[in-house]
N, C-alpha and C positions, 0 to 999 in steps of 0.2 A: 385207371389201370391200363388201357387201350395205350395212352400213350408211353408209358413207362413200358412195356413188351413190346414196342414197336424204335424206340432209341436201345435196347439190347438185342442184338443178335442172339439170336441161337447157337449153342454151342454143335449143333449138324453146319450151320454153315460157317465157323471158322477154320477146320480141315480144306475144304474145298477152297479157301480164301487163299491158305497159305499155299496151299498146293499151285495155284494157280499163279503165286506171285516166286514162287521158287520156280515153275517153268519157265517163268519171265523170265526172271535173272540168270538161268541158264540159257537162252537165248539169246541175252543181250550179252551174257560172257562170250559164247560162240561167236557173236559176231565182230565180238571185239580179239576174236584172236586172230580172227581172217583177215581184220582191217588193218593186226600188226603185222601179220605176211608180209601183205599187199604195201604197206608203207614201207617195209624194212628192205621190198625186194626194187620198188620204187627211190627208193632213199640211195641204194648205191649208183646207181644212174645221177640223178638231179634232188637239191637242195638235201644235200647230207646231213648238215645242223640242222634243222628244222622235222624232218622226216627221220632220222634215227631217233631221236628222242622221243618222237611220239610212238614208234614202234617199240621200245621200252615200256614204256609207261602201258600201252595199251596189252601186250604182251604178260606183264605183270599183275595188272589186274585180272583179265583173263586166268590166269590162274588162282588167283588169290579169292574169285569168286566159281570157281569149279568148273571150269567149261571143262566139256566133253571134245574139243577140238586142242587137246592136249600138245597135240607133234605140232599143230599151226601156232599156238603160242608160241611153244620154245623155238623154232623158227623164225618166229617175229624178234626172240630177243636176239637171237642171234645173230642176225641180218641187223636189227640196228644196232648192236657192238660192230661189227664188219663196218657199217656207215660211218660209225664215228672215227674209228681206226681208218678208215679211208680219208676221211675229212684230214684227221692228224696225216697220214702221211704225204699228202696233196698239199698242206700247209707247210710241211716241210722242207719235202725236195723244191718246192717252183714259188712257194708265196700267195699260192689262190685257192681258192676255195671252191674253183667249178673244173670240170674237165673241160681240158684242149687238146686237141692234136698239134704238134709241132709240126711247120711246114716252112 
């Protein structure tokens, strides 16, 4: 009997279980909104492909799992549509894919 009440949990510690794993993943949403900021604001500077995409994606999630850093998500997508629209028009007027100064 010892072992069989000892492989069940208690139903007092499954609230505290979930609770603790729904802070998580509010936290890890958070931090995935900041990380699409920070990529998307990164991204129109250097490597547009590579960094607008991930501020997408990370942006997206971020919402999709409820972060409370709401304006930093939409932010992050925004900044990486700007990167990729940047990428495309870099790609169009001159042929490349990084900034230059003409000189």
């Amino acid at each position: 009997m010892t072992a069989l009440s000892e492989a069940r949990p208690t139903a007092a510690a499954e609230p505290a279980e979930s609770a603790e794993s729904a802070t998580s993943a509010r936290a890890h949403a958070d931090g995935m909104a900041v990380a699409s900021f920070v990529l998307g604001l990164v991204g129109t500077l250097v490597l547009n492909l590579v960094l607008g995409p991930c501020a997408l994606a990370l942006g997206g999630l971020a919402l999709a799992r409820g972060t409370t850093r709401r304006g930093r998500a939409l932010l992050g997508l925004a900044l990486g549509v700007a990167d990729l629209l940047l990428l495309a028009f870099l790609v169009t007027t001159d042929g490349t894919v990084s900034w230059h100064i003409p000189g």
